[in-house]
C-alpha positions as CSV (number, residue, x, y, z in Angstrom):
1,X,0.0,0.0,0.0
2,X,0.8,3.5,-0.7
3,X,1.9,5.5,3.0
4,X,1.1,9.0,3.4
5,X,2.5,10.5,5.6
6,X,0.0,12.8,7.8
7,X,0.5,15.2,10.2
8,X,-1.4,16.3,12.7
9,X,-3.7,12.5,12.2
10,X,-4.5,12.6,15.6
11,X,-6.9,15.8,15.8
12,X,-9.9,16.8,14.4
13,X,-9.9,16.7,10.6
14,X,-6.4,15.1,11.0
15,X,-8.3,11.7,11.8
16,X,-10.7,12.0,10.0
17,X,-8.2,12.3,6.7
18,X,-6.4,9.3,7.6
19,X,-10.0,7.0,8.5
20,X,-11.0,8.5,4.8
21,X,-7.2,7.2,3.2
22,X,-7.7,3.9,4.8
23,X,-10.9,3.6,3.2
24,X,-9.5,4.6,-0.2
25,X,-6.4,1.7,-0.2
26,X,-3.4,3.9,1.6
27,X,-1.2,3.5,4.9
28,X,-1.6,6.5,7.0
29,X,1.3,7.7,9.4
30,X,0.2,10.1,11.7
31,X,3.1,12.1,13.2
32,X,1.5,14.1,16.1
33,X,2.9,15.8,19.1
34,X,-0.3,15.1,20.9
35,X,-0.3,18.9,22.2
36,X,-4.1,19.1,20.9
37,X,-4.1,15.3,19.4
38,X,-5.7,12.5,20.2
39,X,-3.5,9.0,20.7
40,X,-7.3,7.1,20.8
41,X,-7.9,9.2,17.6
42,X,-5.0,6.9,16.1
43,X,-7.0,3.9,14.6
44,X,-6.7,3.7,10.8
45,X,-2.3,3.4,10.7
46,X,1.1,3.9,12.3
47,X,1.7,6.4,14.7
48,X,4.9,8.4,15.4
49,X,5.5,10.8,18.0
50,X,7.2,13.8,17.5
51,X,6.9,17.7,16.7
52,X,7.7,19.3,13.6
53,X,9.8,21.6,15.2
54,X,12.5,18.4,15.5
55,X,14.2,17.8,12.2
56,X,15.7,15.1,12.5
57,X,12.5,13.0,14.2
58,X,11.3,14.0,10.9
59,X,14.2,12.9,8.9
60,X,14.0,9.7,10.8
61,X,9.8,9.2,10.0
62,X,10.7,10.2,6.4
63,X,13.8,7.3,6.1
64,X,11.3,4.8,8.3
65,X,8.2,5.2,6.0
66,X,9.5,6.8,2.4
67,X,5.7,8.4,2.4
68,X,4.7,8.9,-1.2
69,X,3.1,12.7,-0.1
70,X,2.6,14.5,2.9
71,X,-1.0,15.7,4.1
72,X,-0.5,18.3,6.5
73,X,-2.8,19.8,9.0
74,X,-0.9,20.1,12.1
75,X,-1.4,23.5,13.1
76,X,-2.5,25.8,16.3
77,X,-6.0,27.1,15.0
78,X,-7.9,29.4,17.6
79,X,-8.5,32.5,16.4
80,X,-8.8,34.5,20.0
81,X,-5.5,32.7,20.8
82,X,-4.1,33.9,17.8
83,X,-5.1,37.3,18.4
84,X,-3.7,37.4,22.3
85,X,-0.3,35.1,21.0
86,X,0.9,36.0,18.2
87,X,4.6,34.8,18.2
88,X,3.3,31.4,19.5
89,X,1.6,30.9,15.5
90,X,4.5,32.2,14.2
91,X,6.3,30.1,15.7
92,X,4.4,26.8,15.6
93,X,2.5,27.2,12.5
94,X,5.4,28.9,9.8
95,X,8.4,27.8,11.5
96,X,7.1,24.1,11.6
97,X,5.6,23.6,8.5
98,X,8.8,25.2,6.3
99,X,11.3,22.5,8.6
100,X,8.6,19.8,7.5
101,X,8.7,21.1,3.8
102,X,12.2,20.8,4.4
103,X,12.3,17.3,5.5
104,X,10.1,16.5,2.5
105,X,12.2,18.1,-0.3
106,X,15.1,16.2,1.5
107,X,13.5,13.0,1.8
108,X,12.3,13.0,-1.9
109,X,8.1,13.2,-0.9
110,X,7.6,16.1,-3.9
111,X,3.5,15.4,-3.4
112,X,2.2,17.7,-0.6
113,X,-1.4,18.6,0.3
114,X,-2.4,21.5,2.8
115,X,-4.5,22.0,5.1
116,X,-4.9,26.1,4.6
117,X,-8.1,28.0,5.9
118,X,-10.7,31.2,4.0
119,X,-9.3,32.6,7.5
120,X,-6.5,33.9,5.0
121,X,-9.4,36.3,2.9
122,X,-9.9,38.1,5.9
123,X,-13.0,40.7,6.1
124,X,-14.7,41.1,2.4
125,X,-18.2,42.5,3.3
126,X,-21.2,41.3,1.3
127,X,-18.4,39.0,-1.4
128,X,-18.6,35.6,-1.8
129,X,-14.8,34.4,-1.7
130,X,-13.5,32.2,-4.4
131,X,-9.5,31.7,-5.2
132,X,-8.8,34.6,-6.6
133,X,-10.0,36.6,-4.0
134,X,-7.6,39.0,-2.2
135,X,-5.6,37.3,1.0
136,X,-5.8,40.0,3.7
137,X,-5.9,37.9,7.4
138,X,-7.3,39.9,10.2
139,X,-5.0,37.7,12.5
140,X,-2.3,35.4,12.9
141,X,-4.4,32.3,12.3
142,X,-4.8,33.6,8.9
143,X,-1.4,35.6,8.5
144,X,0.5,31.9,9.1
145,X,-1.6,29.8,7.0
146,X,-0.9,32.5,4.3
147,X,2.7,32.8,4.9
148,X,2.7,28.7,4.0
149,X,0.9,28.7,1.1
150,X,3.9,31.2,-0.1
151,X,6.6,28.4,1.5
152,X,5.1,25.8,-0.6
153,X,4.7,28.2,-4.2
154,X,8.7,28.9,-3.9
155,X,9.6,25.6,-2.7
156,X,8.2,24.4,-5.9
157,X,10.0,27.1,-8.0
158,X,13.0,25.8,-6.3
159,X,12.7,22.2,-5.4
160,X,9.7,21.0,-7.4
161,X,7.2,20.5,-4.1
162,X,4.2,19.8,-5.9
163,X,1.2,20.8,-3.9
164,X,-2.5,21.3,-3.5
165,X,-4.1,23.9,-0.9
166,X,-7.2,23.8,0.6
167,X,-8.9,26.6,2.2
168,X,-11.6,25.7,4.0
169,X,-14.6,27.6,5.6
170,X,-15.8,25.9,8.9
171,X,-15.4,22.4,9.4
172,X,-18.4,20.6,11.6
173,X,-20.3,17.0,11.7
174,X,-18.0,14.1,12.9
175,X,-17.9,10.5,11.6
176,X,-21.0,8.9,11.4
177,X,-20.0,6.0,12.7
178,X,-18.6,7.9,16.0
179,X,-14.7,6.0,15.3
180,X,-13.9,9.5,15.6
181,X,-15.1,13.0,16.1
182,X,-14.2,17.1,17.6
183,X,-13.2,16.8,20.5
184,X,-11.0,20.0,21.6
185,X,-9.1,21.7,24.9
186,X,-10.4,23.6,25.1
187,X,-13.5,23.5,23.0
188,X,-13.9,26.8,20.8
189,X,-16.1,25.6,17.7
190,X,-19.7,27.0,17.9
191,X,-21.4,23.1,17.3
192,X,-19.6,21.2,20.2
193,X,-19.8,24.2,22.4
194,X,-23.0,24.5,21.5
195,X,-24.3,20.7,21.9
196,X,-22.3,20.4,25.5
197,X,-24.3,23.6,26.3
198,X,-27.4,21.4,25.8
199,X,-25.8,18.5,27.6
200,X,-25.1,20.5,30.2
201,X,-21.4,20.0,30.3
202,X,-20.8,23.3,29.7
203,X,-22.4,26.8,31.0
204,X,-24.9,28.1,28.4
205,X,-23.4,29.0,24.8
206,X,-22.2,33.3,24.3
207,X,-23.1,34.6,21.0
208,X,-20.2,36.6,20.0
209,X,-21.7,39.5,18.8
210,X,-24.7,40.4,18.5
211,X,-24.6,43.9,15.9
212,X,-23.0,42.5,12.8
213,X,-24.3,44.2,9.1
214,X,-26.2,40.5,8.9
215,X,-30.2,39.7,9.2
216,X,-30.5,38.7,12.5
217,X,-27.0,40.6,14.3
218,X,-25.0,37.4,13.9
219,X,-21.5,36.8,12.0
220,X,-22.4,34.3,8.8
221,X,-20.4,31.1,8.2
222,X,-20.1,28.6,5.7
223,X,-19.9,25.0,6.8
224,X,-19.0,21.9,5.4
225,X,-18.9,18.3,6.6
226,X,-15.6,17.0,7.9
227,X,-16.4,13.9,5.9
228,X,-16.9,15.7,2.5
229,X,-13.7,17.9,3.6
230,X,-11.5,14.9,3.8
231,X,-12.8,13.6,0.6
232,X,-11.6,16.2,-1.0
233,X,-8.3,15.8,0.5
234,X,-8.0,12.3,-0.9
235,X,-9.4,13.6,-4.9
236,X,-6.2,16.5,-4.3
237,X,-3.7,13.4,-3.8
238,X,-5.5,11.5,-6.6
239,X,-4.7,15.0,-8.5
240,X,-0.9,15.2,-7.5
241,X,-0.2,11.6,-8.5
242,X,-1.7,12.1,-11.9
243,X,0.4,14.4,-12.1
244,X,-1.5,17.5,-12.4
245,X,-0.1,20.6,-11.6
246,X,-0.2,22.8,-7.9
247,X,-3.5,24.4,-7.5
248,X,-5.7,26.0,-4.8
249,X,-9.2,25.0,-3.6
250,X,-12.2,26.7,-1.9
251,X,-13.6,23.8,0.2
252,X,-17.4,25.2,1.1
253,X,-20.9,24.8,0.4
254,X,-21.8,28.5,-1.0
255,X,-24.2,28.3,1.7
256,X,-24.2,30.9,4.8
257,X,-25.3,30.1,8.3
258,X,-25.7,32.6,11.2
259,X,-25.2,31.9,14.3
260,X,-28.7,32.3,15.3
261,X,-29.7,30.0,12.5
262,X,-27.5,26.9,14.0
263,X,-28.9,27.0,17.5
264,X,-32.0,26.9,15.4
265,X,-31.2,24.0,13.5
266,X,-30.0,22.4,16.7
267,X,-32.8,22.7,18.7
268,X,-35.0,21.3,15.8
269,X,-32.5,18.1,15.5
270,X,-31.7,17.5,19.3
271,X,-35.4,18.1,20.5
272,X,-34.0,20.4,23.3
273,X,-33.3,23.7,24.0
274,X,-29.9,25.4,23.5
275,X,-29.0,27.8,27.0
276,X,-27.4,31.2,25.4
277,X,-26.6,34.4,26.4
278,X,-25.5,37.0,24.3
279,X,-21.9,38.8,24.6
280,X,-19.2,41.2,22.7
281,X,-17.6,40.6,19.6
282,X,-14.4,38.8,19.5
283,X,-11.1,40.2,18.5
284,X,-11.0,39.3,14.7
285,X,-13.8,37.9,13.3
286,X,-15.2,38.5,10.1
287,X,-18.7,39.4,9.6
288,X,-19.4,36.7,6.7
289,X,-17.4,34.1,5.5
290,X,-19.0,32.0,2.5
291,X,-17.2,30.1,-0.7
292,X,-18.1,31.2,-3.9
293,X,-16.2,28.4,-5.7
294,X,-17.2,25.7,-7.9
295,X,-13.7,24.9,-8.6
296,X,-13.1,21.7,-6.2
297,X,-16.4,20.2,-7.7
298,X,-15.1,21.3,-11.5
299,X,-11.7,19.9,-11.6
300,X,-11.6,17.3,-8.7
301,X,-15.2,15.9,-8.9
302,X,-16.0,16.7,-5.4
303,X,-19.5,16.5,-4.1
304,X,-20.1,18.0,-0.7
305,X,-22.6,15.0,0.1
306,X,-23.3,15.6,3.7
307,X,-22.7,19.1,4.4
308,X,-26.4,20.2,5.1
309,X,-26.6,21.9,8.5
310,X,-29.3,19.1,10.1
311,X,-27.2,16.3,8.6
312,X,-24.0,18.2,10.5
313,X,-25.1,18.8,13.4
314,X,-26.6,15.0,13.9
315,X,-23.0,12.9,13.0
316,X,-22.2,15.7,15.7
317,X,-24.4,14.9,17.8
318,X,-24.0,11.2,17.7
319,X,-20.7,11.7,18.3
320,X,-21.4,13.8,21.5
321,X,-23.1,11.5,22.8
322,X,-21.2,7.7,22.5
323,X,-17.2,8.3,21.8
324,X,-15.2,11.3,23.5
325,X,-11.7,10.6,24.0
326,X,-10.3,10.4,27.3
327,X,-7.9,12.9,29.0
């Protein structure tokens, strides 16, 4: 079997890709520093240890496995965090990712899919974002997801690093057969805050902002199914080893969702009652984030099959309720 060599395979999406390569006939390595992984998300291939700050752990995985591409997501992702800790993304997200690009060139793995974010767009009021749109991050989330997609570019001028980037809007839904799922420290997204809020785990769910230019007051996302996501990230491997040149991807629905409109939607598929209070906006958000892109579909085939906000939030759901990880 093909090996792929993914990092970050023990988080959110991270799992989820390597459950998806399984399922499509590769061997997935997850190399993981378990700072926000999971070692019981680990289920579909090897695992390795190790942080992509350490060259030569990554030398060593690289000589070990002789991965035919890299899928990388490991990355620090909270926006608030980003905004309060700036060096810390820097550090982790731009400094690790060119000593894995490094490692790759060295090691001969020229195939390289990442895991980018629309968080690079930045604040274009009342636009629907596709590829071409202009990159202006409104924080360091965005800045250092940015500053890699311009590693990769010029180490394929130099080095011939193939690569395919997708941006994605926001990422919900789990599994739907609960193998894995979200499952942060702390928590941040608005559907597993927002479902532990009904549990009760949790005190009830803040709406961040409340007097956005939007219908109801509320920022507008779009969201797409981890599932469909991770498809997508299998049909960009299928594109690098057919040889097809680097390109970027929108991954998202064209469809917006407020934030009023998912508590909505969850109360409709939980049958209870989601406990919110409404608060201040937070330090770098955009008002509306939503793809405008057909290009994923057009040249990769990709059909976002379960991204529908009900069909989301109950693989979510599910999830919630029959496999956390422990710790």
């Amino acid at each position: 079997m093909t090996t792929i060599l993914v990092t970050g395979g023990a988080g959110y999406i991270g799992s989820h890709a390597c459950k998806a390569l399984k399922v499509a006939g590769y061997t997935p390595v997850t190399f993981d520093n378990l700072v926000t992984g999971w070692r019981d998300a680990v289920k579909f291939g090897p695992f390795e240890q190790g942080d992509l700050s350490d060259r030569a752990r990554l030398d060593e995985v690289f000589a070990k496995y002789k991965p035919a591409a890299v899928m990388h997501f490991a990355a620090l992702s909270q926006v608030g965090e980003a905004m309060s800790e700036p060096g810390r993304y820097w550090r982790n997200n731009v400094a690790g990712s060119l000593t894995l690009a490094e490692a790759a060139v060295a090691a001969g793995c020229l195939n390289f899919v990442f895991s980018s974010t629309c968080a690079t767009y930045g604040e274009h009021d009342n636009v629907v974002l596709d590829e071409s749109t202009p990159q202006i991050p409104l924080n360091a989330y965005g800045a250092s997801k940015r500053a890699v997609e311009n590693i990769l570019r010029d180490f394929e001028a130099a080095h011939g690093l193939r690569h395919v980037i997708f941006r994605y809007f926001n990422v919900a839904g789990a599994d739907p057969e609960a193998e894995v799922g979200e499952h942060h420290r702390p928590e941040t997204h608005l559907i597993p805050v927002m479902l532990e809020a009904i549990d009760g785990k949790r005190p009830a769910l803040t709406i961040h902002g409340t007097d956005y230019a939007t219908p109801d007051g509320t920022c507008i996302r779009d969201y797409v199914h981890v599932c469909d996501l991770v498809d997508a990230h299998v049909l960009g491997l299928n594109w690098l080893e057919r040889g097809k040149g680097s390109q970027v991807f929108n991954l998202g629905t064209g469809k917006g969702f407020s934030v009023r409109e998912v508590i909505d939607a969850s109360r409709s598929v939980t049958n209870r009652e989601v406990p919110f209070s409404e608060g201040p906006r937070r330090a770098g958000d955009a008002t509306k984030l939503v793809s405008g892109s057909t290009l994923a579909e057009a040249d990769l085939g990709w059909e976002p099959k379960r991204s529908t906000m009900p069909q989301m939030i109950a693989d979510a759901w599910r999830w919630h309720q029959t496999g956390h990880y422990d710790g």
